[in-house]
N, C-alpha and C positions, 0 to 999 in steps of 0.2 A: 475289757469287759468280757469276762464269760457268757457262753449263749449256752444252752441246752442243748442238750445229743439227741438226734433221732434215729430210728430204722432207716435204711438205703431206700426200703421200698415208701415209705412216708414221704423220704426229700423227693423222691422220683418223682412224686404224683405231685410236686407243688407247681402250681402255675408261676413260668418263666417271666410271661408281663407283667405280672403283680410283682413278683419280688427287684425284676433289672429297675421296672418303673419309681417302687421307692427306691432302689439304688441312686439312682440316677437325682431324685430328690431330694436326697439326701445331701451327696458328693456336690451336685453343681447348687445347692442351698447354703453348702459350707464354705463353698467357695465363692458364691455371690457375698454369700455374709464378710468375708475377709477383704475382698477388693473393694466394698462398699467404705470400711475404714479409710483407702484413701480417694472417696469420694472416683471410685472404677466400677465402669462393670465390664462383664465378660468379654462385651465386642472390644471396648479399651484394651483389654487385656491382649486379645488377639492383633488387635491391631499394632501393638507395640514391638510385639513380638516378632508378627513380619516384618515391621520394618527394620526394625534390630537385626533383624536376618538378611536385608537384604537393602541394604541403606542407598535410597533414593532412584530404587528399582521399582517401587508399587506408586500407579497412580493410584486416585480415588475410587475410577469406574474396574479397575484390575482388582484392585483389594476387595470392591464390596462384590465381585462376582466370587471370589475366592473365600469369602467370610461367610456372606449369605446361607449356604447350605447348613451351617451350624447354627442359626439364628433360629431360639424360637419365639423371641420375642417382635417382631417386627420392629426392628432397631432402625435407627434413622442414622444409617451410618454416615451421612456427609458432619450430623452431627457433633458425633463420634467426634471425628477428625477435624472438627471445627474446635470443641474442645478442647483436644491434646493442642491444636498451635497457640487458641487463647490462652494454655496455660504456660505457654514455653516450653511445651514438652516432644513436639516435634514442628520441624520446619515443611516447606511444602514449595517446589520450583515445577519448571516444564518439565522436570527430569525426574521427579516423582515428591516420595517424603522421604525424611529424613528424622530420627531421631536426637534428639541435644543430647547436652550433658544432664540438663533437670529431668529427662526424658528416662536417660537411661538408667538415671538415682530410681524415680520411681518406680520402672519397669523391678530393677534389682529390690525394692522395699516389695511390689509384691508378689514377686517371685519367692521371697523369703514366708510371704504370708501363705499362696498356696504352697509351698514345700511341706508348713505345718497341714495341712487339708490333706495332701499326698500319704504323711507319715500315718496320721491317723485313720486313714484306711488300710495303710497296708498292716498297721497292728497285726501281730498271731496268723498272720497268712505268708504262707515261705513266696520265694519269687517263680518257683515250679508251679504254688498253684495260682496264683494271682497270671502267670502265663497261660495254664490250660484255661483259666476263667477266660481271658482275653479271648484266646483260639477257638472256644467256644462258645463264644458268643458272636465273632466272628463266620462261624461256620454256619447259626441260625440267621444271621442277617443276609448270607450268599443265599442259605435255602428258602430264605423268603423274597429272592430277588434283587435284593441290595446288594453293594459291594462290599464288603467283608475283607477286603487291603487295607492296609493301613492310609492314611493319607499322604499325600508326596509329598 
C-alpha cells in the first residue's frame, strides 16, 4: 500500500506515542486476530515457545514471572497452561513442561500464521530501516527509563 510523502520537518513534529501506540495496535491486533484461528492467544503463544525452547526446564511460577511483564491483558496464566495439557498440547512433571507432538504441530501452524503478520509489516521497508526503527525506539524507551535490550 502506498502512503503519502511528507517534509522531514512535518514527520519531525509527529507525536511518537500516537503513531508507536497505533503501531502497536495494529501489529499485536493482527496477530491476536491469527492465533485466535487456532483458538490461541498471545500468552499461548509465548508460552509454547519457551517451552519449545527449553523442554521441561519452565515451571509454572518461572514461566509466569517471565511472561508477565509482556501481559497486558491480565492473563490467568495457570490458565493458559491448564489449557495447552487439556489439549495435549503440552505435558507437565516436577521437572517442569514439556511440549508434545500435537503441541509442537500447533506451535509450527501458528508460527506460520504470525510469519504472515511479520511479512506484512515488513512490506516496502528494507531491513536497515525496520533496524534503525527498532534502535530507535529502543533508544526512547532507555531515555525514558526503561530498558531498551533486547530480551534474553
Amino acid at each position: 500500500m502506498a502512503i503519502k510523502e511528507y517534509p522531514q520537518n512535518e514527520l519531525a513534529a509527529q507525536p511518537i506515542g500516537a503513531w508507536s501506540g497505533e503501531t502497536y495496535r495494529r501489529v499485536v491486533g493482527a496477530i491476536r486476530a491469527e492465533l485466535a484461528v487456532e483458538d490461541l492467544t498471545q500468552p499461548h503463544w509465548w508460552t509454547l515457545n519457551h517451552v519449545a525452547g527449553r523442554p521441561g526446564a519452565w515451571t509454572r511460577s518461572a514461566l509466569i514471572e517471565r511472561l508477565s511483564p509482556y501481559d497486558d491483558q491480565d492473563t490467568d496464566f495457570d490458565g493458559v497452561f491448564d489449557d495447552l495439557l487439556n489439549r495435549g498440547w503440552i505435558t507437565e512433571d516436577a521437572e517442569g513442561l514439556t511440549l508434545t507432538d500435537a503441541g509442537a504441530a500447533g506451535r509450527l501452524r501458528a508460527r506460520t500464521r504470525n510469519r504472515r503478520v511479520h511479512d506484512r509489516v515488513h512490506e516496502g521497508i528494507t531491513t536497515a530501516d525496520y533496524v534503525t526503527t527498532v534502535n530507535v525506539l529502543r533508544r526512547m524507551v532507555a531515555n525514558l527509563g526503561g530498558n531498551g535490550n533486547l530480551p534474553d
